[in-house]
N, C-alpha and C positions, 0 to 999 in steps of 0.2 A: 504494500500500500504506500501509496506517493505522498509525502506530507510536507509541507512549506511550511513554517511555523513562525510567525514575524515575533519581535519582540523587543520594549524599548520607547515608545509611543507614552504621550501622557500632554500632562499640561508644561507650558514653558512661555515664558516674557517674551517680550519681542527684545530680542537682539542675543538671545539665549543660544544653549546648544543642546540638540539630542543626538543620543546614535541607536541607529535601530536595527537590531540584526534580525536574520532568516536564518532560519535551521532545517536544512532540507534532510531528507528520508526516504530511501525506497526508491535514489535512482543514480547513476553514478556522473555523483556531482561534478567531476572535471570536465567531462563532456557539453555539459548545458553555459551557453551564454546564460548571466542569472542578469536581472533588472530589478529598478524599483519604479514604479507605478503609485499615482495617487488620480484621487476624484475626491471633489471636493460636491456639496449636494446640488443639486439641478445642475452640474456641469459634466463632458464627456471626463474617462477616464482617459491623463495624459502619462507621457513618459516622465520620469526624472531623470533618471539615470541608468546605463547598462555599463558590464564587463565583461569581454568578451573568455574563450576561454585561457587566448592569449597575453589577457591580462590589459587590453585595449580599453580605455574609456570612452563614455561619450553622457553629456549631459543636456538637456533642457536652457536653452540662455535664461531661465528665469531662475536658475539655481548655479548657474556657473559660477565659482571663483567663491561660492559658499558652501557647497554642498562637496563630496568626496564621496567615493563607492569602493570598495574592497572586497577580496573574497579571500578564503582561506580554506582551501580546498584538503587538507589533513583535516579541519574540523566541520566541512560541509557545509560553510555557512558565510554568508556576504552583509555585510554591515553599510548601511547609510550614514555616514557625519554628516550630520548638518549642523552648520554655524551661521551664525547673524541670522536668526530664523525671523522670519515676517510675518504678519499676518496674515496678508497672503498665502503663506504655505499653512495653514490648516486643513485639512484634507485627513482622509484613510488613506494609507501608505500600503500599497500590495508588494506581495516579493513574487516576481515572475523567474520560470526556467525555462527555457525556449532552446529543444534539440531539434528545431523543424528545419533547418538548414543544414548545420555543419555537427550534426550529433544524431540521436537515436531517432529522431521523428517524432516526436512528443516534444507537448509542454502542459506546464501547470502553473496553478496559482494559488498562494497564498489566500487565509483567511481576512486579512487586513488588520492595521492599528489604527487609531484613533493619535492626531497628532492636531494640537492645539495649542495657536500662537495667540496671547491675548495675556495685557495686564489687568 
């Protein structure tokens, strides 16, 4: 069974910092580019950030130069920093794993966090 399990998510100030990681299960994590994903309510779900499995970034210009994405593939599991957080980034944070290109042909998704930016 495939499990994505985010964690890390809460309340935070504006100009604060959280880090949130994914603890994936049940599928062999080096293979998968992992992502983070958020929706925030009445809006599409957008990208924030991906890692390839080469270790490639790629981020959202609306989190650039604040945000950071890693992974740690001995413990299966990829972590969001985020700093100077805004308002704006309140949103459910998803952990995505995507082998439909360059890995087994699958992907999955995380449960989500609840991540809230407000004094």
């Amino acid at each position: 069974q495939v499990q994505l399990v985010e964690s890390g998510g809460g309340l935070v100030q504006p100009g604060g910092s959280l880090r949130l990681s994914c603890a994936a299960s049940g599928i062999d994590f080096k293979l998968y580019l992992m992502g983070w994903y958020r929706q925030a309510p009445g809006n599409q779900r957008e990208l924030v950030a991906t890692i390839t499995r080469g270790g490639s970034l790629n981020f959202a210009d609306s989190v650039l130069g604040r945000f950071t994405i890693s992974r740690d593939n001995a413990k299966n599991t990829v972590y969001l920093q985020m700093n100077r957080l805004k308002p704006g980034d309140t949103s459910v944070y998803y952990c995505y794993a995507d082998g439909r290109i360059a890995g087994p042909g699958d992907d999955y998704w995380g449960q989500g966090t609840q991540v809230t930016v407000s004094s």
